[in-house]
C-alpha positions as CSV (number, residue, x, y, z in Angstrom):
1,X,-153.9,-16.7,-54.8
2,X,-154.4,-13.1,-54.0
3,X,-151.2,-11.0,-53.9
4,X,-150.8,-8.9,-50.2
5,X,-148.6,-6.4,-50.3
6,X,-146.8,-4.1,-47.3
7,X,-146.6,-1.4,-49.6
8,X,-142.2,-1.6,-50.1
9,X,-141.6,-3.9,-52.8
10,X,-138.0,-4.5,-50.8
11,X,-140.0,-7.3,-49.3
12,X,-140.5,-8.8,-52.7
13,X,-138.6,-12.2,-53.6
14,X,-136.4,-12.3,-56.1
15,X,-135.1,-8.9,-56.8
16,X,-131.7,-8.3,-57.9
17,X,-129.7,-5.0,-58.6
18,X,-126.2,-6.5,-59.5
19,X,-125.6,-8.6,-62.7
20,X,-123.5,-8.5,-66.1
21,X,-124.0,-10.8,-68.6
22,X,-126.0,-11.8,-71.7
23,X,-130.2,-11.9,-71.9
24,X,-130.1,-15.9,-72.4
25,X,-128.2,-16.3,-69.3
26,X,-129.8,-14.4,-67.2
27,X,-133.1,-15.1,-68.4
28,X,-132.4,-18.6,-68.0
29,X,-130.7,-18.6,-64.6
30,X,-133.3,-16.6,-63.5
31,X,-136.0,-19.1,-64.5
32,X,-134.5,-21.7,-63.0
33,X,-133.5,-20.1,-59.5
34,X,-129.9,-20.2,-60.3
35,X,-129.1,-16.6,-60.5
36,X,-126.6,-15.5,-57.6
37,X,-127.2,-12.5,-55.5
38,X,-124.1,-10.0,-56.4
39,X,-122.8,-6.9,-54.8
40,X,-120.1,-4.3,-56.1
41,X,-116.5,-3.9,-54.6
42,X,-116.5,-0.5,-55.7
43,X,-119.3,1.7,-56.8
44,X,-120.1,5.2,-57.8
45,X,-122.7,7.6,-56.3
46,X,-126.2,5.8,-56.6
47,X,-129.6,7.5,-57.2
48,X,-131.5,7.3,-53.7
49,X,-135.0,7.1,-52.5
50,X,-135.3,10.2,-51.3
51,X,-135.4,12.2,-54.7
52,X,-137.6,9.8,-56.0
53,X,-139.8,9.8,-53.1
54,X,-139.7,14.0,-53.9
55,X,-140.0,13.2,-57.7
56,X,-143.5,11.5,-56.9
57,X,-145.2,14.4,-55.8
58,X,-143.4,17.7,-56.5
59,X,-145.5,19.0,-59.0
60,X,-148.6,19.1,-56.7
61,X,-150.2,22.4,-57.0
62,X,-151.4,22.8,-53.5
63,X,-148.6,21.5,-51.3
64,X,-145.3,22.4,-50.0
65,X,-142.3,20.2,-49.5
66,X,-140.0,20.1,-46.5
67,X,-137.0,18.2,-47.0
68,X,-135.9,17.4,-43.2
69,X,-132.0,17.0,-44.8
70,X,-128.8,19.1,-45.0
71,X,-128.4,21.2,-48.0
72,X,-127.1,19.2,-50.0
73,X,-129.9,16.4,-50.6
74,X,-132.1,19.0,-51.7
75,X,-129.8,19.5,-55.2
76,X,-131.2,16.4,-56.5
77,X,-134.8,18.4,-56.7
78,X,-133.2,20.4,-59.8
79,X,-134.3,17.8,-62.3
80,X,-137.6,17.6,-60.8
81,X,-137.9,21.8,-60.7
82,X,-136.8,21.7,-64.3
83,X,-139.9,18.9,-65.6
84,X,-142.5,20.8,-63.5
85,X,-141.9,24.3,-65.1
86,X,-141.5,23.1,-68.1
87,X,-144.7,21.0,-67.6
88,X,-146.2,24.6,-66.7
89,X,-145.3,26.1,-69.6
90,X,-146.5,23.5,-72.1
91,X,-150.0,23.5,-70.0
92,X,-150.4,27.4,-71.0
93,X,-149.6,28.6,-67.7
94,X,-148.3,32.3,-68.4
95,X,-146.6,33.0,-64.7
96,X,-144.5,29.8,-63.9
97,X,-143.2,29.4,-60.5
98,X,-141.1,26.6,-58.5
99,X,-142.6,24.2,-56.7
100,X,-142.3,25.5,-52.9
101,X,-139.7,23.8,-51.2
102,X,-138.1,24.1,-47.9
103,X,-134.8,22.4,-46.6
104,X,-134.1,22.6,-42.6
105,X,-130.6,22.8,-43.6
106,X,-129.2,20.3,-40.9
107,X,-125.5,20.6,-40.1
108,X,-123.2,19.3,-37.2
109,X,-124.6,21.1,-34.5
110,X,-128.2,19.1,-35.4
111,X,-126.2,15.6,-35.6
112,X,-125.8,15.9,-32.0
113,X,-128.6,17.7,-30.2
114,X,-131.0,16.7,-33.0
115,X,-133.2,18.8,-35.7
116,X,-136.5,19.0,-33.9
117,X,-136.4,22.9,-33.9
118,X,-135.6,23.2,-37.3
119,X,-138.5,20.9,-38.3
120,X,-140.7,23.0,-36.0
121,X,-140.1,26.4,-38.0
122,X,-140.0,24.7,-41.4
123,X,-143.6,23.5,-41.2
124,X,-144.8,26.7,-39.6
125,X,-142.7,28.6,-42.3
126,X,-144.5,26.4,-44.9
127,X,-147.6,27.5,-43.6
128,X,-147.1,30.9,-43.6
129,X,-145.4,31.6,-46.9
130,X,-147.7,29.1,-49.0
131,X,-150.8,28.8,-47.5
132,X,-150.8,25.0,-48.8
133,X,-153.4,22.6,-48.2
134,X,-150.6,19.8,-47.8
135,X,-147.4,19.8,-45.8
136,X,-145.6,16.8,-47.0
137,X,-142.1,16.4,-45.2
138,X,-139.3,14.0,-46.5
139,X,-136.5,12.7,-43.8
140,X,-132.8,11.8,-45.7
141,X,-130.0,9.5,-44.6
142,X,-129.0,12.5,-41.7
143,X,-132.5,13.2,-40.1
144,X,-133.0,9.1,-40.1
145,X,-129.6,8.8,-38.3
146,X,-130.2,11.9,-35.5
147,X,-133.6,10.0,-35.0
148,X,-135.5,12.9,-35.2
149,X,-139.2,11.3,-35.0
150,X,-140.9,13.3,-37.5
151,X,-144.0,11.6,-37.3
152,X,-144.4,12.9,-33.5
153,X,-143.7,16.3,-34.8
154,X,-145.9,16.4,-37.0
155,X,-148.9,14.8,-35.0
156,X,-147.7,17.5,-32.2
157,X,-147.7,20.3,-34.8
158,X,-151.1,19.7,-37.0
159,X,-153.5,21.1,-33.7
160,X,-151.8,24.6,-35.1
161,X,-151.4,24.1,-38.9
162,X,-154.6,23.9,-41.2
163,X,-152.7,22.1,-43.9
164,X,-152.5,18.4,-43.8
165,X,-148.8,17.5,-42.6
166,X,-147.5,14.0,-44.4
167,X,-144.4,12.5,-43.0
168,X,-142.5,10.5,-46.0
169,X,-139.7,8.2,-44.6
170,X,-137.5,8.1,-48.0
171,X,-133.9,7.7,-46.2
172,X,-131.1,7.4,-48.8
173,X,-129.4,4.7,-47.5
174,X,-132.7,2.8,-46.5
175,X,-132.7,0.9,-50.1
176,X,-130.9,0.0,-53.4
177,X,-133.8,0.1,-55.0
178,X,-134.4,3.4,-55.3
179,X,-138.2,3.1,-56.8
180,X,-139.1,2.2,-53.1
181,X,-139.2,6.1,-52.8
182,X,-142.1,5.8,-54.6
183,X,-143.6,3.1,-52.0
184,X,-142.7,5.9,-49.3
185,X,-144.6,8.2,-50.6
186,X,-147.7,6.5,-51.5
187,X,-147.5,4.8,-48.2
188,X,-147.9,8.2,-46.5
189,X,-150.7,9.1,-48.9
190,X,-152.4,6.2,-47.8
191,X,-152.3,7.3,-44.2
192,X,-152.4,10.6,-44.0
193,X,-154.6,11.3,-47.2
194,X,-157.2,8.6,-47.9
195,X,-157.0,6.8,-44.4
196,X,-159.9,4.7,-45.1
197,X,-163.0,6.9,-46.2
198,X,-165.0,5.8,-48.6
199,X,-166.9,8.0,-51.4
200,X,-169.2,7.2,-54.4
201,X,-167.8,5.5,-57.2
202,X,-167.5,7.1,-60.8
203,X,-167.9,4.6,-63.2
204,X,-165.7,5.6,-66.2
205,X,-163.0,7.2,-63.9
206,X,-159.4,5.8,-64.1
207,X,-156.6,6.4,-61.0
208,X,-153.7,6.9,-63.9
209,X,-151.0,6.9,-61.6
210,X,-147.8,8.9,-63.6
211,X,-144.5,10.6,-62.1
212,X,-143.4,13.8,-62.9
213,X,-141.1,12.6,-65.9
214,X,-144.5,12.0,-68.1
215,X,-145.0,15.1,-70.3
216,X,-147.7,17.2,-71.1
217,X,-147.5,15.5,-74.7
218,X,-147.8,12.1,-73.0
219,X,-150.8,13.0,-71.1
220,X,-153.0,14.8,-73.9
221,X,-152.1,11.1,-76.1
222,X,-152.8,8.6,-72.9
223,X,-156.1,11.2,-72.3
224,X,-156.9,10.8,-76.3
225,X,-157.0,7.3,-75.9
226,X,-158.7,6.5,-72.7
227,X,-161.5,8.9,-73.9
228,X,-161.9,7.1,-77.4
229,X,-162.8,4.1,-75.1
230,X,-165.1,6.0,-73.2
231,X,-163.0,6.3,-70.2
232,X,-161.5,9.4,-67.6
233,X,-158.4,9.6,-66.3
234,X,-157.7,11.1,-62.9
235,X,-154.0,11.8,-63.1
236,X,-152.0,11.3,-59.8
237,X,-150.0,12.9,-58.5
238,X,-148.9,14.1,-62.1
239,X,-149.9,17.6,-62.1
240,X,-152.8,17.0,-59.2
241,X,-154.1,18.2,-56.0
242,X,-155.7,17.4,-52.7
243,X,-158.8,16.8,-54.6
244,X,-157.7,14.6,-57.3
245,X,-156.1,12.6,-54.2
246,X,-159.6,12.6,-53.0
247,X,-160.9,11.2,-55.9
248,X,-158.8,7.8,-55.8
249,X,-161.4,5.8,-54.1
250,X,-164.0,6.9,-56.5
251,X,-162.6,5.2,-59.3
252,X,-163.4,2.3,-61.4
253,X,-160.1,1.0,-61.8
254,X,-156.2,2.0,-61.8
255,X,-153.5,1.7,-63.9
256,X,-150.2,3.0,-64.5
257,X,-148.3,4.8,-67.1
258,X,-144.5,3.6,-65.5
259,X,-144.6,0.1,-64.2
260,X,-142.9,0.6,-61.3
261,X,-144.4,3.7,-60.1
262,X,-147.3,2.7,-58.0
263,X,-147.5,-1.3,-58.1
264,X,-147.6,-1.6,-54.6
265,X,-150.0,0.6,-54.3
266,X,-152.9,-0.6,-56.6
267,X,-152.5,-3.8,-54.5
268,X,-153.4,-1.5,-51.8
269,X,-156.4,0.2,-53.4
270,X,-157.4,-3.3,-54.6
271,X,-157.3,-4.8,-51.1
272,X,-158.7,-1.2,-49.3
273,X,-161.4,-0.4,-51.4
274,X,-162.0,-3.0,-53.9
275,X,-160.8,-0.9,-57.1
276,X,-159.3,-3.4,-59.7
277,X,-155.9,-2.5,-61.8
278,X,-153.6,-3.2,-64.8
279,X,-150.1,-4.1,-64.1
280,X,-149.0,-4.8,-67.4
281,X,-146.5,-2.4,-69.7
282,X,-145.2,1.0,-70.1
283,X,-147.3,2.2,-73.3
284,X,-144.2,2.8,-75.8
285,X,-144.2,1.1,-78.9
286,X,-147.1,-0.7,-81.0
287,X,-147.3,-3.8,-78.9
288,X,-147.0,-2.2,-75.2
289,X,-149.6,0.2,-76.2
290,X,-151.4,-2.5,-77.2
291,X,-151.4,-4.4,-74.1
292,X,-151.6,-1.5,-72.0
293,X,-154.6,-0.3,-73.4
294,X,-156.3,-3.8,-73.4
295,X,-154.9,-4.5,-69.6
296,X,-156.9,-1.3,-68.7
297,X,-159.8,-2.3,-71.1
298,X,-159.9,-5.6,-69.3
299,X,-160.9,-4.6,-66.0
300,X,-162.9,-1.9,-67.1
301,X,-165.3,-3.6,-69.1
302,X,-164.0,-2.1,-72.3
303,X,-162.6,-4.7,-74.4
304,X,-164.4,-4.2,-77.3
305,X,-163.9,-0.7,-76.9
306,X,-160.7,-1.4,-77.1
307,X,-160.0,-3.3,-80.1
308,X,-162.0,-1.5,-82.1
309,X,-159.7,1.8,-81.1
310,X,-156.8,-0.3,-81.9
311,X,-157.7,-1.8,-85.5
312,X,-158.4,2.1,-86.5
313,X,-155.0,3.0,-84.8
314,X,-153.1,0.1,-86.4
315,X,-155.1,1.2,-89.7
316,X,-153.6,4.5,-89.3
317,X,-150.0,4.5,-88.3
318,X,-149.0,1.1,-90.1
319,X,-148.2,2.7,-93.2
320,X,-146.3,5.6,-91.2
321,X,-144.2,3.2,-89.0
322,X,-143.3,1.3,-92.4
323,X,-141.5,4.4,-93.4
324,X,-139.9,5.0,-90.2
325,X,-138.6,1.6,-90.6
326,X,-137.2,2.4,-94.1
327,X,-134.6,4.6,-92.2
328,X,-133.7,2.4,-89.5
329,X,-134.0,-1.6,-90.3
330,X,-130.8,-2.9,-89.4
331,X,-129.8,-0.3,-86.6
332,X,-127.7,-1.7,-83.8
333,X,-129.6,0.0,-80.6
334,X,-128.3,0.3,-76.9
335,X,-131.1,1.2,-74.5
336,X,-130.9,2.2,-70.8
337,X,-133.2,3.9,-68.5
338,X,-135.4,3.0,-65.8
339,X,-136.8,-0.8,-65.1
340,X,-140.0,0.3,-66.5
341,X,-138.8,2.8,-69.3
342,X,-136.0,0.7,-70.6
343,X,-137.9,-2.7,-71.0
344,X,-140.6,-0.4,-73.0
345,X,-138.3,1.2,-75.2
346,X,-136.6,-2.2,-76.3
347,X,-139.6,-3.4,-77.1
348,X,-140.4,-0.6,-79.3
349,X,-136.8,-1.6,-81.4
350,X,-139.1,-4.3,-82.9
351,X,-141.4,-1.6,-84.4
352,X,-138.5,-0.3,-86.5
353,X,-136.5,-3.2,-87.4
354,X,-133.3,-2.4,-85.5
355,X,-130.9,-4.5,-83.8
356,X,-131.4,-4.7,-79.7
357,X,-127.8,-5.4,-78.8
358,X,-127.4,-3.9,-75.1
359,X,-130.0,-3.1,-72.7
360,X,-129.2,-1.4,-68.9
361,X,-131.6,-1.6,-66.2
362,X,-131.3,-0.5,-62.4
363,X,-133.0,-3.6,-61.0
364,X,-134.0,-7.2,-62.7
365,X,-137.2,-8.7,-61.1
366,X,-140.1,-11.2,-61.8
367,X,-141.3,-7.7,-63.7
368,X,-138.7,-7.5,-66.0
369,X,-138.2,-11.1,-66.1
370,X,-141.6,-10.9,-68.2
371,X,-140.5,-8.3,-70.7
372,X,-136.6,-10.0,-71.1
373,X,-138.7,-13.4,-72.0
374,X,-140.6,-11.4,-74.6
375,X,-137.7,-9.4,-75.8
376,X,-135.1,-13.4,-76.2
377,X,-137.8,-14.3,-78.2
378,X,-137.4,-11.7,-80.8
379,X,-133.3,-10.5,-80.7
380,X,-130.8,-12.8,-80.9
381,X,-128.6,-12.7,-77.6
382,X,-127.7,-8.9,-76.2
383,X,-125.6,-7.7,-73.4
384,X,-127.3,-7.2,-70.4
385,X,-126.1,-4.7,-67.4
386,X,-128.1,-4.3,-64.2
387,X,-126.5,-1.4,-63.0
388,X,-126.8,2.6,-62.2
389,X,-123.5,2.8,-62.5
390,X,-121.9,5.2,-65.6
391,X,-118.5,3.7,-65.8
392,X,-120.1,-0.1,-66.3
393,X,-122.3,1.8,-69.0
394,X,-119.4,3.6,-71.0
395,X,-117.2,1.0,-71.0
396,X,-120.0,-1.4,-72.7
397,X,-120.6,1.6,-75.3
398,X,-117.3,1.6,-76.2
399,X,-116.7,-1.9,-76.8
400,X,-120.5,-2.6,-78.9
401,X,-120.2,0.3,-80.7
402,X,-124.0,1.2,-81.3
403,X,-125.2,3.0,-84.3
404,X,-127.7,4.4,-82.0
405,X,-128.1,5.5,-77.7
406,X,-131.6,5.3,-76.5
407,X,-132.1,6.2,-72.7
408,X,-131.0,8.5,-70.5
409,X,-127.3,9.0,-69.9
410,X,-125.6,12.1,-71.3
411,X,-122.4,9.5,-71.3
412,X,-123.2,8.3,-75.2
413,X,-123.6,12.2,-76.4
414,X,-120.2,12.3,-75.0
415,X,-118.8,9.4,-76.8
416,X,-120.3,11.1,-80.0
417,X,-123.3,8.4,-80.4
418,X,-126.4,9.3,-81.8
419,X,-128.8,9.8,-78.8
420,X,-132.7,10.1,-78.2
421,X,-133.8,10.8,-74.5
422,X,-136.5,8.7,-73.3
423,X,-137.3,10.5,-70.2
424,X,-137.4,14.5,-70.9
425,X,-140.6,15.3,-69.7
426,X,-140.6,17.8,-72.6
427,X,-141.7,15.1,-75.4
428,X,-144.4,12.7,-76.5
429,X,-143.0,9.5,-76.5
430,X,-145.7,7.5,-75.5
431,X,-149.1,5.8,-77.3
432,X,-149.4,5.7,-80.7
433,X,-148.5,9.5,-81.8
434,X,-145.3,8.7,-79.5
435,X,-144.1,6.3,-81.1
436,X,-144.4,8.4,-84.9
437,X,-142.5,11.1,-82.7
438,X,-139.6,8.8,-81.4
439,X,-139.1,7.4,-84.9
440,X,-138.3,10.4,-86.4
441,X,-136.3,11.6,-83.5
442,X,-134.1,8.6,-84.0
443,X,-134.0,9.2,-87.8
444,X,-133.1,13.4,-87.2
445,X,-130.4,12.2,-84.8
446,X,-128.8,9.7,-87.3
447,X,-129.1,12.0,-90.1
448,X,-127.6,14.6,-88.0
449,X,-125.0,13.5,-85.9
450,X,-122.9,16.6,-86.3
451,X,-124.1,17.9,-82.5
452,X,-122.7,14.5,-80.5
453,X,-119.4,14.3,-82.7
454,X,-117.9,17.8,-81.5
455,X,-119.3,17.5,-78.2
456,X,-117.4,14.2,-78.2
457,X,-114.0,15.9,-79.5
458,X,-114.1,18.3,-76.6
459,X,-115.5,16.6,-74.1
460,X,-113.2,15.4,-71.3
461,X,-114.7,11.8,-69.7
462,X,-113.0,11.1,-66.2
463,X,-112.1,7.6,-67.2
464,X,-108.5,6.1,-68.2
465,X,-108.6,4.4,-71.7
466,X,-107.0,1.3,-70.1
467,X,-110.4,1.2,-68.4
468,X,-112.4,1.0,-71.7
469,X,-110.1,-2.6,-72.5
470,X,-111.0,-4.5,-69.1
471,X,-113.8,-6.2,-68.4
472,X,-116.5,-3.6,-67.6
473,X,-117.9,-6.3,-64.6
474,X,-114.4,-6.4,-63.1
475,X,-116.0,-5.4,-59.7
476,X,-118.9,-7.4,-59.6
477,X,-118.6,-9.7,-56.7
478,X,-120.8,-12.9,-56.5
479,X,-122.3,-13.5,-52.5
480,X,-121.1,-16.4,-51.3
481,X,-123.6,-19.5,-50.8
């Protein structure tokens, strides 16, 4: 049956965002239909759509960005400011600037007789500072509330702008699962963008769709290996522009380097304008680059391409991951990050013959179901914490004791763990070379450990120590049936 889509995976079955437990059970509760819908009786700050609805596309080099919000929301952009200079820098780019942002600044005074004014100047601001060929403009929790329609606005306001103006609706408080910021923004690409205009196809050209958080490293080894297949990647938004948007329909297939980055929207492309795609892994680690490389092959028409490019691979690093593994067999690993980015790095445990005892993941769907099958079948049973929430996180750190932190949480630095970042933006961690890189990053930060020890004996955590001896699902509250 062929899979429709509305373009929000929050209308997806099955998708849960509270849980604490072991893999078996949850696996196996899942499976069966069993597993109870939770919720939190107290919770910390959560990541919200909006930033990763600005996340998507920041690092466009023709567009500006108006963040229809009070001040505050646009603080969350510093992260994504920080991977796109960076991402400048390692491109060669001798004069590196910000992305061009602009925050309407909302305050009390808007709450009441609304922020159409402000919008007004913002775009027209835009316009004249940047000369951009794309306005996109992003509403937050505030604007959604005041009711400001900015899709009016703007279909008032393009008769006098010449850039393209894209309303986003990425409202914090519209989702807990934050990737839907992603949905929002493709959605709005969809309409405002590529409507429904057809252009010639390119045969070996490949939609890689890839967020901000991929660096340049990452895109020179996906690049290497799509061209030793005979294939061209047209990266997006990662880096793009109007024209590389353009160039969607034109391609012969889609894929993606994070799996829950643009999902929703290959269904789209599939359905729109017939382009086939690979859902399959994030490439990090021998056996998700495998599949990833063959799900693309696969509806490209490059499988034996693609094998061949593997044996040689396999043929070549083999001998290089054996020594890697030398160093590490045995390692008790915790790994948290992204749905996505945390399932992939698990996975790549296996390569190195360490220990998956914990895993964290922000959501647990029918996705992730697929890789926690995989990863029961190869690790004995490991702690499992669908959460964003740090203090769940530290508390399971303390108590499992790993050897080693893989993920993104400054939390185990601060405990004095050995830690490798998974999503810098400033490092190859992905394909074959990636996964040489992280090896070695793992064995550097075990050898050295010096860094995360006196950062742990002066670091100051804001919990009690009673909290590290209670159960760290203590707030987890079951719905009722």
């Amino acid at each position: 049956m062929e899979l429709n889509t509305t373009g929000i995976r929050e209308n997806r079955p099955n998708r849960y965002t509270v849980f604490g437990g072991d893999s078996k059970t949850v696996a196996a509760d899942f499976s069966k239909g069993c597993l109870r819908k939770a919720n939190r009786s107290f919770e910390q700050g959560r990541m919200c759509t909006e930033i990763n609805g600005m996340a998507a596309l920041m690092s466009l080099q023709d567009a500006a960005f108006i963040v229809h919000a009070p001040q505050g929301c646009i603080g969350c952009s510093v992260v994504v400011e920080d991977f796109y200079k960076v991402g400048q820098i390692h491109r060669g780019i001798k004069y590196v600037k910000n992305p061009h942002v602009i925050v309407t600044n909302l305050d009390s005074n808007d709450v009441v007789f609304g922020g159409h004014k402000k919008l007004v100047e913002a775009i027209h601001l835009a316009e004249e500072r940047y000369n951009p060929k794309l306005i996109f403009i992003f509403t937050s929790c505030a604007s959604a509330m005041i009711g400001d329609d900015i899709d009016s606005i703007a279909a008032n306001e393009q008769k006098n702008i010449k850039a393209t103006l894209v309303p986003i609706h990425c409202e914090g408080f519209k989702s807990k699962i934050n990737p839907s910021g992603f949905d929002s923004a493709f959605i709005a690409i969809s309409k405002y963008i590529l409507k429904d205009e057809k252009v010639p196809k390119i045969d070996n050209l490949v939609n890689l769709f890839a967020p901000t958080t991929v660096s340049y490293k990452d895109q020179q080894e996906i690049e290497r290996i799509l061209s030793l297949i005979g294939l061209q990647a047209n990266f997006i938004p990662f880096f793009g522009s109007l024209e590389s948007f353009k160039r969607i329909p034109a391609a012969a297939a889609s894929t993606s380097i994070c799996k829950v980055f643009a999902d929703e929207f290959m269904i789209e492309l599939k359905q729109k304008f017939d382009i086939p795609y690979s859902h399959t892994v994030m490439p990090i680690g021998v056996r998700n680059t495998d599949e990833w490389l063959r799900g693309i092959a696969a509806v490209t028409g490059k499988e034996k391409e693609a094998e061949e490019f593997i044996k040689s691979e396999h043929e070549r690093i083999e001998p290089l991951v054996a020594e890697i593994k030398s160093h590490l067999q045995g390692k008790r690993v915790f790994v948290s990050g992204g749905t996505g980015r945390s399932f992939a790095a698990a996975a790549l445990v296996d390569d190195f013959g360490m220990k998956l005892i914990g895993l964290r993941t922000p959501v647990y769907d029918d996705d992730a179901h697929k890789d926690m099958t995989y990863l029961n079948s190869v690790h004995k049973n490991f702690t499992v914490d669908v959460t964003v929430h740090a203090f769940e996180q530290i508390n399971l750190l303390k108590k499992l004791k790993p050897d080693v932190f893989i993920g993104v949480s400054p939390v185990a630095g601060k405990l004095g763990i050995p830690t490798t970042h998974i999503l810098g933006g400033k490092r190859c961690t992905m394909g074959y070379d990636g996964l040489l890189y992280l090896g070695h990053l793992i064995i550097d930060q075990l050898e050295n450990p010096s860094f995360n020890k006196k950062i742990a004996a002066h670091a100051h955590l804001p919990y009690r120590e009673s909290w590290y001896s209670e159960d760290p699902y203590k707030y987890i509250v079951p719905e009722k049936d």
